[in-house]
N, C-alpha and C positions, 0 to 999 in steps of 0.2 A: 504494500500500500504506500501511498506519497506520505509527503510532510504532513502529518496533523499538526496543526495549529490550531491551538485551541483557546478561544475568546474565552474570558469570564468578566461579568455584567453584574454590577451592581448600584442599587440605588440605597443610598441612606436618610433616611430621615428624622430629624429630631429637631424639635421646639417649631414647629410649624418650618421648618426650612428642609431644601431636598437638596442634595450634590447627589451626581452620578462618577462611575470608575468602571471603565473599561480595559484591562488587559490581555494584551496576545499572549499567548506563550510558546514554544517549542513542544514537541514531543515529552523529552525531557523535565518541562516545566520552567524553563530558563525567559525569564521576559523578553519579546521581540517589540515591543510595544505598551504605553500605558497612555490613556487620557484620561479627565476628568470634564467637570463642569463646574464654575461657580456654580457658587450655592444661592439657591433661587426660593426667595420667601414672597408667597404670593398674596397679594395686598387682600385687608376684606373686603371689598368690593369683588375681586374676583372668590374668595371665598363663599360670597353671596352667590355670586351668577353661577358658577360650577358647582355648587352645593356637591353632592353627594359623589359627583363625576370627578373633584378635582386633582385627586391622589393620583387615577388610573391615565387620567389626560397628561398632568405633568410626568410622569411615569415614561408612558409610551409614546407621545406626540413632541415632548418640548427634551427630554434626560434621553431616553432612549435613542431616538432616531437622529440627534445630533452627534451624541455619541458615534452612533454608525455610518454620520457619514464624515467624518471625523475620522476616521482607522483608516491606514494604508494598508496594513499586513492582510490578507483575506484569510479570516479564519474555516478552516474547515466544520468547525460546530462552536454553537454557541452555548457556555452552561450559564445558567443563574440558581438563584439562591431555591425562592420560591416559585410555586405553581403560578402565580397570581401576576409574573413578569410574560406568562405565556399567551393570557389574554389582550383583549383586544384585537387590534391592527395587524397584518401581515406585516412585522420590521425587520426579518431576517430573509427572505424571499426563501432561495433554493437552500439556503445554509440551516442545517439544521440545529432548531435550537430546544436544549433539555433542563430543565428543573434537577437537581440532584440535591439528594439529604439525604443525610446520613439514618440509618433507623436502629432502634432495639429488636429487630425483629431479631428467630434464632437463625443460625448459619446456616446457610444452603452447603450442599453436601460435597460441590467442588469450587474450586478458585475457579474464576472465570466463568461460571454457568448464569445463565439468567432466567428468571422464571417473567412469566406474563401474568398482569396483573387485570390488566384493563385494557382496552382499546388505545390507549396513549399512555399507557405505567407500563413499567416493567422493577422488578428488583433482579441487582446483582451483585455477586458476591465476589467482591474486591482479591487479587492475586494477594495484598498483604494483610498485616492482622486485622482484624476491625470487621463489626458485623455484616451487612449487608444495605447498599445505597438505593436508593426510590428513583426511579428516573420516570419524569413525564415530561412526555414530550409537548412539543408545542403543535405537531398536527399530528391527524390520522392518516397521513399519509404514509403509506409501506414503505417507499423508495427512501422517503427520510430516514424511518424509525432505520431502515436496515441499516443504511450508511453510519447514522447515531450507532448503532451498539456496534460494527465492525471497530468505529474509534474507540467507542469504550473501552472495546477489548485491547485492541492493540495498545494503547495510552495505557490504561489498568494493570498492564501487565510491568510496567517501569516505572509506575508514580501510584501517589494518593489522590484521587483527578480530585476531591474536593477541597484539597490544601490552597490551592491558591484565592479560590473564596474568602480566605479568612487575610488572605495578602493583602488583597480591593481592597478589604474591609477597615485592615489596622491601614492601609496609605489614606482614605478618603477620611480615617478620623483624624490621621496626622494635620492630611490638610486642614481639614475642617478646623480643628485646635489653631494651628497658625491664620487664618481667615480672622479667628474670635478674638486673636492676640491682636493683629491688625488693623480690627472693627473699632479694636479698644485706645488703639493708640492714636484713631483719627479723629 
């Protein structure tokens, strides 16, 4: 199989303010690529007009999709954190994009095996220690999901695919920490 390169997407939010973090990575896990977004606190007035919509719009319309089009490295799949990044809008086109978390379920009986959960879940059991990860995908479509777990497999078998999640995670609070340091000193 070619280069998997593999995107990880994240959005954070805290105190009504949202930054997003985008990283590529290698095979390996070795960074090829990272963006962010300022962090975007959206006035009450649009809190009022977007009521109940606002979280999923800023998400996927204004954090997401600039994010994406923002990346030069073309990732071969894309993970994120939650199920809830997979709704909405089509923002990954052919690229497929999975939900992965970690679970307490108990071990499947070999490394590398996946069982089908749903029409768009699957759980697999990771080549190193650690229970067994949740993946849902973002369509029903066969040609993605299959492409999705061929990386899985391959990637899984040299890494922990959900370590870098927590990479986005701890940079975008870095940033976010120096943004508050910044705010504070203007």
């Amino acid at each position: 199989m070619a280069e998997n390169n593999l995107a990880y997407l994240m959005i954070l939010e805290e105190e009504g303010t949202y930054m997003g973090g985008f990283m590529v990575t290698d095979l390996l896990g070795l960074p090829l690529e990272f963006k962010y977004t300022d962090p975007i606190t959206p006035t009450a007035l649009q809190q009022i007009l977007y009521g109940k919509v606002l979280r999923q719009y800023l998400r996927d319309d204004i954090l997401v999709r600039n994010l994406l089009r923002e990346i030069k490295t073309v990732p071969s799949m894309i993970v994120v954190p939650e199920p809830e990044y997979l709704s909405g809008r089509d923002k990954a086109g052919r690229t497929p994009m999975v939900s992965l978390q970690k679970t307490t379920l108990p071990f499947l009986k070999t490394p590398g095996e996946i069982q089908r959960v749903k029409e768009t879940e699957v759980v697999f059991q990771p080549f190193q220690d650690g229970g067994p990860l949740r993946l849902t995908f973002g369509a029903a479509d066969p040609e993605l999901q299959e492409r999705a777990l061929l990386i899985v497999k391959e990637v899984g078998r040299k890494r922990d695919l959900s370590e870098p999640l927590e990479r986005v995670e701890k940079a975008l609070r870095l940033l976010w920490q120096n943004h508050r340091k910044e705010s504070a000193k203007a």
